[in-house]
C-alpha positions, 0 to 999 in steps of 0.5 A: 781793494781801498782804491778800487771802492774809492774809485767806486764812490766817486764813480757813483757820486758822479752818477747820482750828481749827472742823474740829478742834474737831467732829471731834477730829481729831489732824491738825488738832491738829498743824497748829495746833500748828506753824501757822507751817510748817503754813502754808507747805504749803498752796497757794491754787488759783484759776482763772487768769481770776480772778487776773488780774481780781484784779490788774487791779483792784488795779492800777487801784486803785492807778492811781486812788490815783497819780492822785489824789495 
């Protein structure tokens, strides 16, 4: 799931960096200032369902590319 939380960090740059630039917000500022740690403190919330259908197919797929080989 490397990409997939990848592509959620960019997403949520873009969301922050789009917040401040509409609000002015000092907060945001800061997150962005120190995006690395800022990072670290967010939490991906998703209901367990979901994540699990999410590994599953990601284990197929990697299944299908074992086989395939």
């Amino acid at each position: 799931m490397g990409d997939v939380l990848r592509f959620d960090a960019e997403r949520l740059r873009i969301l922050v960096e789009r917040h401040h630039l509409h609000t002015g917000s000092a907060r945001a500022r800061e997150l962005l200032e120190d995006w690395g740690a800022a990072l670290k403190c967010f939490v991906k919330v998703m209901p367990r369902d979901y994540k699990r259908a999410l590994l599953q197919a990601q284990e197929r797929a990697t299944a299908k590319a074992v086989a395939a080989e």
